[in-house]
N, C-alpha and C positions, 0 to 999 in steps of 0.2 A: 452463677459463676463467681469466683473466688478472685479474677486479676482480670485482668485487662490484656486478653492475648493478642499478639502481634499478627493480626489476619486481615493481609490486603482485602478480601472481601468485605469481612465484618466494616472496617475503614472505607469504603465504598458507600456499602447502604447505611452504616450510621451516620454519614456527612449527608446522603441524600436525605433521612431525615431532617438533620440541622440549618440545610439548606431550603427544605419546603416547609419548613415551621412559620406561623403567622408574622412572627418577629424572627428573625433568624439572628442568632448570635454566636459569637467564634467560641465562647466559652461551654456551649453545647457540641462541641465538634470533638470527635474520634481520639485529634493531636491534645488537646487542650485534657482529655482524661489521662489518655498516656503520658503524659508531663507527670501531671501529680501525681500518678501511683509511682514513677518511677522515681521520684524525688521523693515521695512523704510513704513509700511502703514501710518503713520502720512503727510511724504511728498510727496508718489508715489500713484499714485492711478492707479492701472492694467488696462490694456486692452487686453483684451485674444482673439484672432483671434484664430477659429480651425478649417481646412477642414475635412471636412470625405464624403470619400466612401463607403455608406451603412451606416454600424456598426463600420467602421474600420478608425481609424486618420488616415489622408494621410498629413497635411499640419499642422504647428500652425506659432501663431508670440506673443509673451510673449513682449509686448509694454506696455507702462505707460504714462498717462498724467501729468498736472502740475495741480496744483488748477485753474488756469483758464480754463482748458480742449482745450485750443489752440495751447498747446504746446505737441508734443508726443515723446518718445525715445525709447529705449530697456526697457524692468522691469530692466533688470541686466547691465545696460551701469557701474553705478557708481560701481560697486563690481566683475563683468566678465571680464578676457582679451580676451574672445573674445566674441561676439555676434552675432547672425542672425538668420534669418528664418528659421524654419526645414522644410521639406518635400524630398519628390523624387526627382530625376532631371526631371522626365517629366511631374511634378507638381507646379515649379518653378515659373516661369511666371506669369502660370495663375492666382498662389494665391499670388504673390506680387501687380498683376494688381488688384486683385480684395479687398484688403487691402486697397489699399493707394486709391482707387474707396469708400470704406466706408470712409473712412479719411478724404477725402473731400467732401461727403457727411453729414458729422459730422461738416463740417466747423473748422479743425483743419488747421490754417491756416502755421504748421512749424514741420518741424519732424527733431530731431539729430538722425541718425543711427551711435554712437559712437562704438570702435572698433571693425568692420566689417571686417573681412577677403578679402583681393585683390582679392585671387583665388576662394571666395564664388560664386555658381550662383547668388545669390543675387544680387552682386557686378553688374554683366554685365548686369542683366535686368534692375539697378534703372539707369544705365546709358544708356541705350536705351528707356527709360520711358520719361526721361526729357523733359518739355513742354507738351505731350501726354498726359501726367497723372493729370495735371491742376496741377504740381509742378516744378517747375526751379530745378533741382538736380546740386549739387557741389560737388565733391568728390577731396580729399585731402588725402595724405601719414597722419596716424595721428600716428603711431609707426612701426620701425622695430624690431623683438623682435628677439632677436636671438637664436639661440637652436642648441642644442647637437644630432648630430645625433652617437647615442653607435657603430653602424657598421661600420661607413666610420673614426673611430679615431685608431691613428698608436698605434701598440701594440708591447712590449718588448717578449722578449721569452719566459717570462712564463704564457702570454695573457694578462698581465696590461697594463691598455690604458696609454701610454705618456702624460703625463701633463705637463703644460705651470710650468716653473719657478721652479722645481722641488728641486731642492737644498734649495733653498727659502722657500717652502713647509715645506721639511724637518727640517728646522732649524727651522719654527716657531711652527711647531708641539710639536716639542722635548724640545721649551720650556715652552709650557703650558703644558705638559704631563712630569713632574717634579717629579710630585709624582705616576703619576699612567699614563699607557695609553692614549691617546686620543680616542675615540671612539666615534657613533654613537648609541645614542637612539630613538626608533622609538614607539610613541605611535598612537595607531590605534582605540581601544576602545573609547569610550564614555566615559568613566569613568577616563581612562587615563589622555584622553586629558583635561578634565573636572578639574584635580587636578592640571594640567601643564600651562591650558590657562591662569590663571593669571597671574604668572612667566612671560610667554613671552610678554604680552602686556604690563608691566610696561616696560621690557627692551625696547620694539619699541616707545614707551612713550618719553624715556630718552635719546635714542638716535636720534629720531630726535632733540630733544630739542637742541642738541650737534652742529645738521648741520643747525642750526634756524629753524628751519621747526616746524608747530604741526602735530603732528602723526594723520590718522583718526582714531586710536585707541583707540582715548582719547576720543571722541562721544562714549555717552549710545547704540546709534543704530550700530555702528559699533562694538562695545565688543558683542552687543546681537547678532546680524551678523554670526559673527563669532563663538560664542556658539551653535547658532541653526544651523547651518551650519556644524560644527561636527557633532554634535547630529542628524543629518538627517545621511551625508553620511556615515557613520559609521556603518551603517545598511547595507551598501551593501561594508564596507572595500577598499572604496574610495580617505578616509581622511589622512593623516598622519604627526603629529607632529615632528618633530626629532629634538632632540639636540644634541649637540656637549660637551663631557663632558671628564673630568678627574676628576676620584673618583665620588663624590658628585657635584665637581665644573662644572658646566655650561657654556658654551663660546659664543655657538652660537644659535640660533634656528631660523629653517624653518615651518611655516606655507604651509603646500603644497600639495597635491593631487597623486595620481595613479591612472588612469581612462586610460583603452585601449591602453597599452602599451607604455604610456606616463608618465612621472614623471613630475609635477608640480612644479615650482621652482615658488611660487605665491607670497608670504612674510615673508620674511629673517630680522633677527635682528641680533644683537649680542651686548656684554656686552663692555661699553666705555673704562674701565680700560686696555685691552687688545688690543686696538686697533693699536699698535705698531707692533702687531703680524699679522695683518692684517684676524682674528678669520672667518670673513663674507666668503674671499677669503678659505680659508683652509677648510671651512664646504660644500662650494661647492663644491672643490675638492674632500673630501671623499664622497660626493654624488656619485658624478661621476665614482670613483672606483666603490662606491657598486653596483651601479645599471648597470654598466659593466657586472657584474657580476651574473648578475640575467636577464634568458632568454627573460623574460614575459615583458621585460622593453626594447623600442627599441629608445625613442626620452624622452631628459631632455629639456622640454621649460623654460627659462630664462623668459618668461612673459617679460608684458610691463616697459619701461623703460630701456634707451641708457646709464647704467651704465658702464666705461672702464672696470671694471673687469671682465664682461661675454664676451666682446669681447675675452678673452685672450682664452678662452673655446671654444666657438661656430664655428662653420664648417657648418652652414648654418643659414637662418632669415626667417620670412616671417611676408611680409608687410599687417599693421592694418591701414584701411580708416579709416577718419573720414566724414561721408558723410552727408550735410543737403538739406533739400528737403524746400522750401517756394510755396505758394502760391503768394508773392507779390512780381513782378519783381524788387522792390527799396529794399527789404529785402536782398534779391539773389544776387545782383550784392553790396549791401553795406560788404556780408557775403566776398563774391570774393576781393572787394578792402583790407580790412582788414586783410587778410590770406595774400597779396603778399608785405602789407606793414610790416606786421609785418616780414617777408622774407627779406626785405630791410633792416629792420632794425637789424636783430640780425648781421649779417654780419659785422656790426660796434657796439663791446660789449658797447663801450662808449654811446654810440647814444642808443642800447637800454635798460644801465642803467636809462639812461636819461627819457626815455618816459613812465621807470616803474613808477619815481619816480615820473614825473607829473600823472601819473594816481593813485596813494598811494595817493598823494597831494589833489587831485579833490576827492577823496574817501572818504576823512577825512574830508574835507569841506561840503559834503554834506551832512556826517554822524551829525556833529554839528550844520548844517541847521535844519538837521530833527530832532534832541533831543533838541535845544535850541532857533531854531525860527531865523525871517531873520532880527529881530532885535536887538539881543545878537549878531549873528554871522557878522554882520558890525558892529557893536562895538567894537568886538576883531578885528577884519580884523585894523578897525580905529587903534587901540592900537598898532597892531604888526608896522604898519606903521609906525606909530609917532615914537614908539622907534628904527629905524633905525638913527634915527637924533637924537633924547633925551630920557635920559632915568633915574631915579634915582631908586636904589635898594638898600633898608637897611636891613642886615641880624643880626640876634641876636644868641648870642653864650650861651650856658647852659653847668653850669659844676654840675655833681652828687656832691649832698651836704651828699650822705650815708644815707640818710634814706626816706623812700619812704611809701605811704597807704599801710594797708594789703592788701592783694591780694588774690582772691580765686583760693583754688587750681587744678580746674576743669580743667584748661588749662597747657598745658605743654612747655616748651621750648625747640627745637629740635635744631641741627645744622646742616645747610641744605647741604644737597646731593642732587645728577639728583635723588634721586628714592623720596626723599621728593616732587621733582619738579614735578617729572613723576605728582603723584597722585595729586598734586596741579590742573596739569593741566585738569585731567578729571574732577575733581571737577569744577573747573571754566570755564569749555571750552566754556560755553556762553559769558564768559566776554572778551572780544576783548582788553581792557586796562591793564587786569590783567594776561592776555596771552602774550602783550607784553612784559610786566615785567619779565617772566618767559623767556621770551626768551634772555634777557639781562643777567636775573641771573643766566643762564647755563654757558653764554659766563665769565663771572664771577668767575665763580666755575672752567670751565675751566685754567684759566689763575691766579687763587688762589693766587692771590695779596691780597685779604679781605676774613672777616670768613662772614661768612650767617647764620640768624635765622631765625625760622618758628615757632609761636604759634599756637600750635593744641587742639585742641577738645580732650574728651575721644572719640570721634568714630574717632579721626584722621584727623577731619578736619581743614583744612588750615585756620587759620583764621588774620595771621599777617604775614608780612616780613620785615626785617631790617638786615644791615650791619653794620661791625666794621672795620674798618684799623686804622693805625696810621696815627694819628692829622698832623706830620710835613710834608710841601710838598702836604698835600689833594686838589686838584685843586674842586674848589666850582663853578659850574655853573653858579648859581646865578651871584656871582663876576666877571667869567671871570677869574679868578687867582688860583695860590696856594697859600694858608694861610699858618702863620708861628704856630709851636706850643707854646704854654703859657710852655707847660716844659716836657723832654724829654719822660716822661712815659705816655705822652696824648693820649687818645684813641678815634675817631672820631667814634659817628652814624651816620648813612647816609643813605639814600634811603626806605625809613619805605614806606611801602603798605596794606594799608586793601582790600582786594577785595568787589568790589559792594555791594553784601551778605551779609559781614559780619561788614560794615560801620555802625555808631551808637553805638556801644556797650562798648568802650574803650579799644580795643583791643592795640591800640598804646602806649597808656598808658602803660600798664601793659607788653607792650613787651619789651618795653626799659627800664623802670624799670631794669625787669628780665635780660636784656643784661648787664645792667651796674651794676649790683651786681656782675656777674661771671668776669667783668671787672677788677672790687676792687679786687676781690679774687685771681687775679692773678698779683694785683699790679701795677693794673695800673689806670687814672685815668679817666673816662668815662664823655665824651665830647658830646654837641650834637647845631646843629644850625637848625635857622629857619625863613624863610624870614620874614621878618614885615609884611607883606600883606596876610601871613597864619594866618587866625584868626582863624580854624580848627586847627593848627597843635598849635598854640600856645596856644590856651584854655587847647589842651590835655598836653603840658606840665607843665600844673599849675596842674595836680590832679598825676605830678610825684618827686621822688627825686630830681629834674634839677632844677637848681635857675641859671637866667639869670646873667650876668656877664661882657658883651661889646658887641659892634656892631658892622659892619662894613660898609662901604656903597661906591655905587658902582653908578657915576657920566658919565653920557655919551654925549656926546656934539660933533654933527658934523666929527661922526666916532673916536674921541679922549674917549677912556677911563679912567677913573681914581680909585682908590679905595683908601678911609681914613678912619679911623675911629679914636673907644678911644684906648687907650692904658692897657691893660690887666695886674694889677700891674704894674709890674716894664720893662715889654719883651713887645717889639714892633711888633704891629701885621698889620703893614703898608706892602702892595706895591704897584707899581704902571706896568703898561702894558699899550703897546702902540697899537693901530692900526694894525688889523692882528696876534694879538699876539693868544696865542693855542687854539682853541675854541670843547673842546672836553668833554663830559656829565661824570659827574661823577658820 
């Protein structure tokens, strides 16, 4: 079968599978398939294996192809921590032989069985299948995930399980519960979680932003994911949201599950301002109390991902394969080289910073091969070259002259926070340049050396970014240098971005404009530069307040640097750097 039909029956006996499975898990269940096809049907396309004896399911395998149909996985690899076959054990076998027997009869010539349980039958037939089955099987450690077992944890006298760091605990409790208790919320409803789901996915938004990462939350299909995903289990009070809260104030929240005596610890966020308090640590802890505490609950799994913190918890793990199957012995043995090189290399962090960043490197080249041609892209190749030996860059300086075009005032001027970022990023999450950007101006915001703006839309859309710091000391790229300021109340823009989208419109304009009036307003004197070779950045500031005023220029000769320019009135805005001097992006 091709999709995942909506048959109360079928939903019946596939649960009662999910439900007499040796380990039972939510992410084996009817709802949890019909989430993701109906969220990721654009890029998954189902393949439904079902045994039956008679009238009655004995067997399924919930697989997906790729738009080629060459390639097959689990339906649920990308959104399950764990995955596999359902059936009996003394149905096993014969309906994995008899799968991956249609599979290559299909001419599928690669299957990923990503996180597959160790102790699964599954696990023992696909490695006694290998070559048999007209596939080379590879199976590889792909996570240890570790988990709570509620029984085997030491307990104080009045049956509270002992926790790691407890003093620790306590102090950090007692200072986010300042005005009011710390406590735990738990929404279970549809309707609940329906009110709350937004809330959490800006916070997982924002906080990956925080550890460079983009959230998968920031994908349209991963918010719908997860929405339909409530909205299904929910129906059988499966689902459970919880937060971590004093008063109204919010600290933490767990995205996570109760299915068969298990607590779900699936995805966890928590709020960056508090991160002192360590909010992520402390909301798993009161997990752990409560469901101590509650008979029906016997194992809290930590899910995938080797974070130090649930070590400090966990009293046992269990190990997730990553297993692939080929039909081409040079595929198979290229899959095997690669898994024991990369082995090699993390062992040395340096060596495998290294080899990221040549494959970043190679990424990016062949991204500008393919959007720019092989004849743009040896021309900049030629270019970068030549300027390791020679190089000339003139940069032009504009200072607000206070009066700028009218402006319409459908656009607003924000100043940017991770939650402006957060929503930046789902907005933009196709744009790969503009996500970089975001990932610089978290790091930014973090370290609040410069203020941040964002021109928004009335429906709130991102449609501009730029910076302010002060003028004296600003290290210019371009240059290579820090520049001197023309005079002590000078206020640098810097770093303007329009995302792909919203390029053409004059967003730039009108954003810096609007920065450098709130500039004046607070007395000071708004500054802005821009290479001579930006004939984009310089036309937009001919339709703003900014009237050009000196230049500077930056002389490169045989690894010797120089910078000269004119002189700004009466203050000298010369220096000079040698060879190896800072080379750090501003």
């Amino acid at each position: 079968m091709k999709e995942i039909p909506e048959d109360a029956d079928l939903r019946r006996q596939w649960n009662a599978l999910a439900l007499n499975a040796q380990q039972p898990q939510v992410f084996l269940t009817y709802e949890w398939a019909l989430a993701a096809y109906r969220s990721y049907q654009a890029t998954l396309k189902p393949l439904l294996f079902l045994g039956y004896e008679g009238n009655d399911l004995c067997a399924l395998a919930a697989l997906a192809t790729d738009p080629s149909g060459k390639r097959t996985s689990f339906l649920c690899a990308t959104t399950g921590d764990y995955c596999d076959f359902l059936s009996a054990p003394e149905h096993r076998e014969e309906f994995v032989v008899g799968v991956l027997a249609e599979l290559r009869r299909q001419n599928v010539g690669e299957m990923v069985f990503a996180n597959l349980p160790a102790d699964s039958g599954t696990a023992k037939v696909l490695r006694n299948l290998s070559g048999a089955s007209g596939y080379r099987i590879f199976a590889r450690t792909g996570y240890v995930c570790a988990q709570v077992s509620l029984s085997a944890l030491e307990r104080r006298g009045d049956a509270k399980p002992v926790l790691p760091r407890k003093k620790m605990l306590r102090r950090f409790l007692n200072a986010m519960g300042r005005e009011a208790p710390v406590r735990l919320d738990h929404a279970r409803s549809w309707d609940a979680i329906q009110e709350t789901l937004p809330e959490f996915v800006q916070a997982h938004v924002a906080r990956f932003l925080v550890t460079g990462r983009i959230s998968n939350a920031a994908r349209p299909e991963r918010r719908e994911f997860l929405a339909e995903l409530a909205r299904l289990l929910s129906e059988s009070d499966w689902v459970v949201l919880t937060r971590m809260m004093s008063g109204t104030k919010v600290f933490a929240w767990n995205y996570g599950f109760q299915f068969q005596g298990t607590w779900f610890w699936y995805q966890p966020t928590f709020v960056n301002d508090l991160e002192k308090y360590s909010p992520g640590f402390c909301l798993l802890a009161k997990l752990i109390e409560e469901a101590a505490d509650d008979p029906t609950v016997k194992t809290l799994d930590l899910g995938l991902g080797a974070e130090e913190y649930k070590d400090r918890f966990a009293n046992q793990t269990r190990e997730i394969l990553y297993v692939t199957a080929h039909a081409s012995a040079a595929r198979h043995y290229r899959e095997i080289f690669r898994y024991h090189a990369a082995e090699i290399l993390r062992v040395s962090p340096p060596m495998e910073a290294a080899a990221r960043g040549l494959r970043q490197g190679w990424r990016r080249l062949r991204n500008r091969w393919a959007m720019s041609g092989a004849t743009t892209t040896f021309a900049w190749l030629a270019r970068r070259a030549r300027e390791l030996f020679w190089l000339e860059c003139e940069v032009f300086f504009y200072e607000w002259c206070g009066t700028a075009p009218s402006r319409s005032s459908a656009q607003t001027l924000l100043q940017l926070d991770l939650s402006v970022l957060a929503d930046a990023t789902s907005q933009h999450i196709d744009d790969d340049a503009t996500l970089g950007y975001l990932l610089r101006a978290a790091t930014r915001i973090q370290e609040g050396q410069a203020e941040g703006f964002a021109l928004v839309d009335a429906d709130g859309k991102v449609l501009h970014f730029a910076w302010a710091t002060t003028f004296e000391g600003f290290f210019l790229s371009e240059l290579q240098a820090k520049v001197q300021s023309p005079s002590p109340d000078s206020v640098m823009l810097f770093d303007c971005w329009t995302p792909a989208a919203a390029v053409g419109h004059g967003y730039y304009a009108q954003t810096v404009d609007l920065i450098a009036e709130q500039v004046q307003e607070k007395g000071g004197r708004p500054w802005i530069f821009s290479a001579a070779g930006n004939a984009a950045s310089i036309r937009g500031l001919g339709k703003t307040g900014f009237q050009r005023r000196y230049s500077l220029i930056r002389r490169r000769l045989l690894g010797w640097d120089r910078v000269t320019g004119e002189t700004p009135k009466s203050e000298s805005a010369r220096s000079e750097i040698a060879p190896g001097a800072e080379n750090s992006a501003a």
